[in-house]
C-alpha positions as CSV (number, residue, x, y, z in Angstrom):
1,X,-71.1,64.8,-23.4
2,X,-70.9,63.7,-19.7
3,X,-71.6,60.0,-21.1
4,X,-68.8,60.3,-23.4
5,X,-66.0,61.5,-20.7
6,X,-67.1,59.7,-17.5
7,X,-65.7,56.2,-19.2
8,X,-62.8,57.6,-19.7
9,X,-62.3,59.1,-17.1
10,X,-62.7,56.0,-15.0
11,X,-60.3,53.9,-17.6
12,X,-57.5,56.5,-16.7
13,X,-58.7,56.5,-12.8
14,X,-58.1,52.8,-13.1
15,X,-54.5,52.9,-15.2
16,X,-53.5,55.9,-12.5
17,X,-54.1,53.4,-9.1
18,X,-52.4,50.3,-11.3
19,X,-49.5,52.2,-11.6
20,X,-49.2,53.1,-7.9
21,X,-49.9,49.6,-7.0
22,X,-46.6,48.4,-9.4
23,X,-44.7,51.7,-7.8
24,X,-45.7,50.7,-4.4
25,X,-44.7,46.7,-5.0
26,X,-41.4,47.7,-6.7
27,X,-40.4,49.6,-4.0
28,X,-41.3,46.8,-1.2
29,X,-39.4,44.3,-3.3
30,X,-36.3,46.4,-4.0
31,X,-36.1,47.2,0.5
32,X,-37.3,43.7,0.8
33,X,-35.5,41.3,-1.2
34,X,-32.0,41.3,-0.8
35,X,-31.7,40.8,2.9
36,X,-34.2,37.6,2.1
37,X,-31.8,35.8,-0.5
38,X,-29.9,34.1,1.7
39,X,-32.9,32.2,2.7
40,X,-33.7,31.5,-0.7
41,X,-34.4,28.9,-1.6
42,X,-35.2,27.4,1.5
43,X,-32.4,25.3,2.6
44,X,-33.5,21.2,3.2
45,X,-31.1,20.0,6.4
46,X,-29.5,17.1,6.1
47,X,-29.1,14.8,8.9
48,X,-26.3,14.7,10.7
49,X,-24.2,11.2,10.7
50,X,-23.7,9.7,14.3
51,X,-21.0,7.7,13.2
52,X,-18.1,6.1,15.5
53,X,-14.4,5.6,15.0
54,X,-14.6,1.8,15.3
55,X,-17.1,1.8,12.8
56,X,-14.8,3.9,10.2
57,X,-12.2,0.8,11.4
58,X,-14.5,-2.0,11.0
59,X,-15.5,-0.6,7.4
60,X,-11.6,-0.1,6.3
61,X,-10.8,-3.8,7.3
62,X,-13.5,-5.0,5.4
63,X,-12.3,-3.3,2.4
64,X,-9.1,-4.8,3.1
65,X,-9.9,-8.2,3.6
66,X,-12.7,-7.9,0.8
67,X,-14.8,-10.2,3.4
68,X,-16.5,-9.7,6.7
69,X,-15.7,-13.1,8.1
70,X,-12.3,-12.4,7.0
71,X,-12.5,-8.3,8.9
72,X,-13.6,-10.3,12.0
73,X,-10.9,-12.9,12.4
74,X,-8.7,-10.1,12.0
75,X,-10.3,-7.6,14.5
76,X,-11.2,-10.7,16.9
77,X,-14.9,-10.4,16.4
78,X,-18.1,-12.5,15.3
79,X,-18.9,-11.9,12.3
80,X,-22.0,-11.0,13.5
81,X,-20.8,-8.4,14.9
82,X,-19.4,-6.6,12.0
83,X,-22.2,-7.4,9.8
84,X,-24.1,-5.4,12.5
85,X,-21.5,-2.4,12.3
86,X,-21.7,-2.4,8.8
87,X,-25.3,-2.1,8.7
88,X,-25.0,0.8,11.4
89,X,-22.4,2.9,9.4
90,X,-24.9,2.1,6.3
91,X,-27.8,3.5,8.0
92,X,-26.2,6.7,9.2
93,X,-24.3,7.5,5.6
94,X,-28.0,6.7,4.3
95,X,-27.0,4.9,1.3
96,X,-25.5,1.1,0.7
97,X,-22.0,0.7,0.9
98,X,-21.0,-2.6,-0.4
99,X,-22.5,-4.4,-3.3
100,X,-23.4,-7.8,-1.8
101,X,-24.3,-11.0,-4.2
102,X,-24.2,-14.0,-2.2
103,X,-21.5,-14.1,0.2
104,X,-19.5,-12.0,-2.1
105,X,-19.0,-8.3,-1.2
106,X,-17.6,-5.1,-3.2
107,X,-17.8,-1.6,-2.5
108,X,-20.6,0.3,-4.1
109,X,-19.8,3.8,-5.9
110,X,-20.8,5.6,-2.7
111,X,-18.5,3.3,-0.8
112,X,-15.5,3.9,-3.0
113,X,-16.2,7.9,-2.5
114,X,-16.9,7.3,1.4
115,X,-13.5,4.9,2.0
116,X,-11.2,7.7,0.7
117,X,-12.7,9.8,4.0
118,X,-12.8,7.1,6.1
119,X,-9.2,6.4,5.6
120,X,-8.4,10.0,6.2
121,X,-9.9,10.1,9.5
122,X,-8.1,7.1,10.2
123,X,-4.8,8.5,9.8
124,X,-5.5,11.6,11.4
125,X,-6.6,9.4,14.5
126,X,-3.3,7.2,14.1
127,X,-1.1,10.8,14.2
128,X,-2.6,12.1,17.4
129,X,-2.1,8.9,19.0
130,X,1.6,9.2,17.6
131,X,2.0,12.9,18.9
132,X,0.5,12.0,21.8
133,X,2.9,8.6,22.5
134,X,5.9,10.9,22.0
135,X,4.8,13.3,25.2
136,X,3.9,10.0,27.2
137,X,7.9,8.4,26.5
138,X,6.2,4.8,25.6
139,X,7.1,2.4,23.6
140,X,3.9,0.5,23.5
141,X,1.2,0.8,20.4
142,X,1.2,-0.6,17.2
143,X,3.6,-1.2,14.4
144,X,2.7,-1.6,10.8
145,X,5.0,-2.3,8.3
146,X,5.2,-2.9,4.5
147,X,7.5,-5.4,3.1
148,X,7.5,-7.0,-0.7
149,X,7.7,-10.7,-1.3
150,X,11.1,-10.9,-1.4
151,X,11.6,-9.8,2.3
152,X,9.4,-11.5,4.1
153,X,12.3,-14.1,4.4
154,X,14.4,-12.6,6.6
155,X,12.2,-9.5,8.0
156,X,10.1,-11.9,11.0
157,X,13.7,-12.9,12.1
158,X,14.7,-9.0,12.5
159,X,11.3,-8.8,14.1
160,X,12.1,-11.2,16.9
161,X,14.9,-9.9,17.5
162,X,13.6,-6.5,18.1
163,X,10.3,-7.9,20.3
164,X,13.0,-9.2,22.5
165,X,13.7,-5.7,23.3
166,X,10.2,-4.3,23.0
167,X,7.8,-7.0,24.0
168,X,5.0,-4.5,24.5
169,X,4.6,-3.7,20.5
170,X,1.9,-5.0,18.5
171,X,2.9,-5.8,15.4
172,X,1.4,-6.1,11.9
173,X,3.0,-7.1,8.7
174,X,1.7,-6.8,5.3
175,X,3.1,-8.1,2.6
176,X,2.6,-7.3,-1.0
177,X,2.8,-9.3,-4.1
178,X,5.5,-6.7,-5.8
179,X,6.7,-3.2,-5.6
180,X,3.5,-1.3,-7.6
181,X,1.8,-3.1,-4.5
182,X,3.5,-1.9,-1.8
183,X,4.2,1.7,-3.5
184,X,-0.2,2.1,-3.5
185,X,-0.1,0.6,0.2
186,X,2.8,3.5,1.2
187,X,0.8,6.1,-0.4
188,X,-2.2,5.9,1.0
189,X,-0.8,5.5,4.7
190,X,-1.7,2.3,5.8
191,X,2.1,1.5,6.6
192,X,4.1,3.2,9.1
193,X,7.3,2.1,7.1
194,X,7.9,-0.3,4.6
195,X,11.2,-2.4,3.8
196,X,11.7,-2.7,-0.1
197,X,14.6,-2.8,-3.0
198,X,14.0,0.3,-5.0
199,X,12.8,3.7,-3.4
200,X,9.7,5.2,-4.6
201,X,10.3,7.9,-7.2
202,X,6.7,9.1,-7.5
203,X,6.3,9.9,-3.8
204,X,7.9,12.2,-0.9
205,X,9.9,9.6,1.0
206,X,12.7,9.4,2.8
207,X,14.7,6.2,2.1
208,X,17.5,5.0,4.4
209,X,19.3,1.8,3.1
210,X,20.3,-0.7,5.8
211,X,21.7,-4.2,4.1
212,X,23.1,-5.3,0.7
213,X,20.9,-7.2,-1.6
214,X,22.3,-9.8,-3.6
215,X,20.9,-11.3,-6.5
216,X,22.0,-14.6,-7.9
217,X,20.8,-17.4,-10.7
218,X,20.0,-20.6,-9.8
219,X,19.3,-23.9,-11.1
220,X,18.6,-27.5,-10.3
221,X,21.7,-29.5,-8.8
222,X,22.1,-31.3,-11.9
223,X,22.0,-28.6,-14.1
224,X,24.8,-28.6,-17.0
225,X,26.0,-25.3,-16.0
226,X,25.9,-26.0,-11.9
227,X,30.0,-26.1,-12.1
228,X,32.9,-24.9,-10.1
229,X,33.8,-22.9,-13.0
230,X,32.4,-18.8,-14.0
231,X,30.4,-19.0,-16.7
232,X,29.6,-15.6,-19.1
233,X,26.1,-14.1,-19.2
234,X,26.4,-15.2,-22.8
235,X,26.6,-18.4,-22.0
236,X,23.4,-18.4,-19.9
237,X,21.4,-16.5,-22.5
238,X,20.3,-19.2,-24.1
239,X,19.1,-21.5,-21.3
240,X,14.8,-20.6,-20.5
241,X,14.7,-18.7,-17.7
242,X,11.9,-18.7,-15.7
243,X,11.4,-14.5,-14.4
244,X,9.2,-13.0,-11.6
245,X,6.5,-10.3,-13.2
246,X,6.3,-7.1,-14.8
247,X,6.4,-4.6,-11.6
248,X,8.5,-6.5,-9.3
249,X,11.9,-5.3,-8.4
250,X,13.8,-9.1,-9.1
251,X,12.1,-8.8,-12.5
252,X,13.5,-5.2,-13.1
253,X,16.7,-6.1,-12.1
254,X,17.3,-9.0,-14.3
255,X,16.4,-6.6,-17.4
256,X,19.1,-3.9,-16.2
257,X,21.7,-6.4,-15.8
258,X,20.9,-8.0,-19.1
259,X,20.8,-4.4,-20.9
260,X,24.2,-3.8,-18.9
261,X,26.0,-6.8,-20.2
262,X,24.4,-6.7,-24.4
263,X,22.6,-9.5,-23.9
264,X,19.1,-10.8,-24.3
265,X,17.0,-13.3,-21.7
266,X,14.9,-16.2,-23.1
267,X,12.2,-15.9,-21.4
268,X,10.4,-19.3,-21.0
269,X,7.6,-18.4,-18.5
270,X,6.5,-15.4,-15.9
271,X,5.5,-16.6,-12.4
272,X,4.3,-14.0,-9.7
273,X,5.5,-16.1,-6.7
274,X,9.1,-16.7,-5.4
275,X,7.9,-20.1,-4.2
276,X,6.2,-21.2,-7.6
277,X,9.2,-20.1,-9.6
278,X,11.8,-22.2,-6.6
279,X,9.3,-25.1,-7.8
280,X,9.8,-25.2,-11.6
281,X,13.6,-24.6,-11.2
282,X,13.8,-27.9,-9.1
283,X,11.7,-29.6,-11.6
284,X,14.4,-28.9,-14.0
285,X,11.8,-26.5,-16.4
286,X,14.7,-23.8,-16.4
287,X,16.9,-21.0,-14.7
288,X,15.7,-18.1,-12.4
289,X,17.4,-15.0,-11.1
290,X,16.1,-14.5,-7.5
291,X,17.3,-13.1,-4.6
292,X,19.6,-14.8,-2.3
293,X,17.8,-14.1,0.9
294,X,14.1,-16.0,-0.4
295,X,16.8,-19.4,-1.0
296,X,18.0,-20.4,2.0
297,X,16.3,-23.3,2.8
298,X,16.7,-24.9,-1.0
299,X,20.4,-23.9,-0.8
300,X,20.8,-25.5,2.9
301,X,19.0,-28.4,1.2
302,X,20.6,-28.9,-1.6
303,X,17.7,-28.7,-3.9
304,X,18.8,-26.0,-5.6
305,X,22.6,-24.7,-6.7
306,X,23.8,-20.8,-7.4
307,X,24.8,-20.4,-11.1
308,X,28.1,-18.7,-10.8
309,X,27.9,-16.1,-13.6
310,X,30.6,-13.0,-14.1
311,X,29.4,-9.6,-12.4
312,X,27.1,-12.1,-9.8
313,X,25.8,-11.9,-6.9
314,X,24.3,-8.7,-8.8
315,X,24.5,-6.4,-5.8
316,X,21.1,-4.2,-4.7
317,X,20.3,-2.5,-1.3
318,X,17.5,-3.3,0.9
319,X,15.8,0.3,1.8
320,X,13.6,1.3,5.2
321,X,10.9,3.3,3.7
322,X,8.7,6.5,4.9
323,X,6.7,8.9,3.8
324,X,8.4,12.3,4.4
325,X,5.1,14.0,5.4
326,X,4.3,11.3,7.9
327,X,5.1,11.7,11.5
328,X,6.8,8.3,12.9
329,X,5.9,7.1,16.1
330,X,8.0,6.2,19.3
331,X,7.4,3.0,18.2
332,X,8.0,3.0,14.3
333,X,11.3,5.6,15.0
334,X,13.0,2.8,17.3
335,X,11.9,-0.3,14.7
336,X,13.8,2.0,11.9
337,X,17.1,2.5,13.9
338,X,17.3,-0.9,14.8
339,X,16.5,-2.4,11.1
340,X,19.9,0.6,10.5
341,X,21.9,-0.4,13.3
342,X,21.7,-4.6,13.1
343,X,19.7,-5.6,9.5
344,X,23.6,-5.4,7.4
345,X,25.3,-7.5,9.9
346,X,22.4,-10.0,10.4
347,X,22.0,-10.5,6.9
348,X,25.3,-10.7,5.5
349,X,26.2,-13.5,7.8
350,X,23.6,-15.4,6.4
351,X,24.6,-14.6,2.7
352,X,28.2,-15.7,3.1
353,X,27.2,-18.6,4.6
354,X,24.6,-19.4,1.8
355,X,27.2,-18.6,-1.1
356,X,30.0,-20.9,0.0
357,X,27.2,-24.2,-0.1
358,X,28.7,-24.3,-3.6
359,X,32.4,-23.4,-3.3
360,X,33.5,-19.6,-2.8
361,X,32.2,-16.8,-4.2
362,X,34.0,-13.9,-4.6
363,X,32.1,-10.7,-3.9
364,X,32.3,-8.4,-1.1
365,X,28.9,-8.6,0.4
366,X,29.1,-5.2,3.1
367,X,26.6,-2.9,2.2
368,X,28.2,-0.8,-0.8
């Protein structure tokens, strides 16, 4: 009998301390484990990136210049030296990022992510500097402004003018190929202002216009239409015209005044370059419709004539551009009053004289 019972006995001896052993490691872990979740899992460190604001410049002006012999020229470097920055900055983000092949560089997809940062410590370094020129009353620092094509023809002049009264501004101009261009430059603030036709729907600015902006057609001297007499629209509609492209401001303009007078262009051939299309006109390959202020010299010259067509010179407005959320520095502030003050009088002195190369035009060109 005591042979049968001492077995079990034991089995529910050993059942009775498991039990206290699961009692006793529930309640260890229920006291124990919350205050140790934060520290769970454990947490890996990373590395913290000793990484300098000339480096974050270097990198941006390599992205901009898509080269780093082209960076250095532009920051007044060896190219060395950049090459050696770039490295750096490489080293500290841990990962590459440019994808070289040859001497060809692009960013990598850790670049592209890392730019958008880099740009926005940039500008928050630009600001201060800003905030802090306007408690120090100087009008020294930097000035970067936007223009499209079109502008660049008459902008350096206004430029001079104004170094003349602030010869202690450094100055730096870029110029893009159309509007679309210079709309993505604006937007990401790399401008402190930018001089254009059209104002920016798609983004908080504030647009201030400062000259009129006429618009004329041309052709080479010889031309059959190069006359004393007004033509109609209708009667240029069927000569080739030669037009700037899709996401310029000349090229929408042409379309608005076509649609506005119920007539259709004949488009012989799309040229992105002023220049290039100045070119084919002289060689007689067709009409264009440019603005007055990129023809000065061919007018002057003779080598090519305004197309006097009724409702022409179409009449536009050149605009001084910022971002409404951006805060303009002594320097920018003073460059925008005086492009308000002087940029209608300068210019239309220049477009009357221009017009009346090929007899008198009659248009009022103040700003409207």
């Amino acid at each position: 009998m005591n042979d049968t019972i001492e077995p079990v006995w034991n089995q529910k001896k050993s059942d009775f301390i498991a039990l206290e052993f699961r009692k006793t490691y529930l309640f260890w872990a229920v006291a124990l484990l919350p205050p140790l979740l934060p520290f769970w899992p454990p947490q890996r460190t990373l590395p913290t990136m000793n990484i300098t604001l000339r480096q974050l410049q270097i990198f941006s002006e390599v992205v901009r210049c898509a080269s780093m012999a082209r960076a250095a020229e532009s920051l007044h470097l060896t190219a060395p030296a950049v090459s050696m920055q770039i490295r750096e900055l490489e080293a500290q983000v841990g990962l590459p990022l440019f994808d070289r092949e040859g001497r060809a560089i692009r960013l990598s997809t850790a670049g592209e992510y890392f730019l958008v940062h880099a740009r926005k410590m940039l500008l928050v370094l630009k600001e201060a500097n800003n905030a802090m020129a306007r408690f120090k009353k100087l009008e020294i620092g930097s000035l970067t402004i936007g223009m499209v094509s079109t502008a660049k023809y008459f902008v350096p002049r206004l430029l001079s003018q104004f170094r003349q009264e602030h010869p202690g501004i450094d100055i730096r101009l870029q110029v893009a190929g159309n509007r679309e261009r210079l709309v993505a430059l604006l937007q990401t603030g790399e401008l402190d202002l930018a001089v254009m036709g059209r104002p920016p729907r798609e983004l908080a600015t504030r647009a201030e216009a400062f000259a009129a902006h006429p618009m004329v057609f041309v052709a080479a001297p010889d031309h059959r239409l190069v006359a004393g007499r007004s033509i109609s629209l209708a009667e240029l509609a069927g000569e080739p015209i030669i037009v700037r492209e899709h996401g310029s401001g000349t090229r929408s303009t042409l379309q608005q005044f076509f649609a506005e007078q119920g007539c259709q262009p004949r488009i012989a051939m799309e040229v992105s370059s002023n220049e290039t299309i100045k070119q084919a006109v002289m060689a007689g390959m067709g009409v264009s419709f440019l603005s007055l202020h990129t023809l000065g010299l061919e007018l002057r010259n003779r080598l090519l004539s305004v197309i006097k067509v009724a409702h022409t010179p179409v009449m536009r407005t050149w605009n001084v551009v910022t971002l409404q959320a951006k805060l303009l520095s002594p320097v920018a502030e003073a460059f925008r009053y005086f492009l308000i003050e002087e940029g209608e009088r300068f210019l239309a002195a220049q477009d009357r004289e221009l017009l009346a190369v090929d007899g008198p035009f009659d248009h009022d060109l103040a700003l409207e």
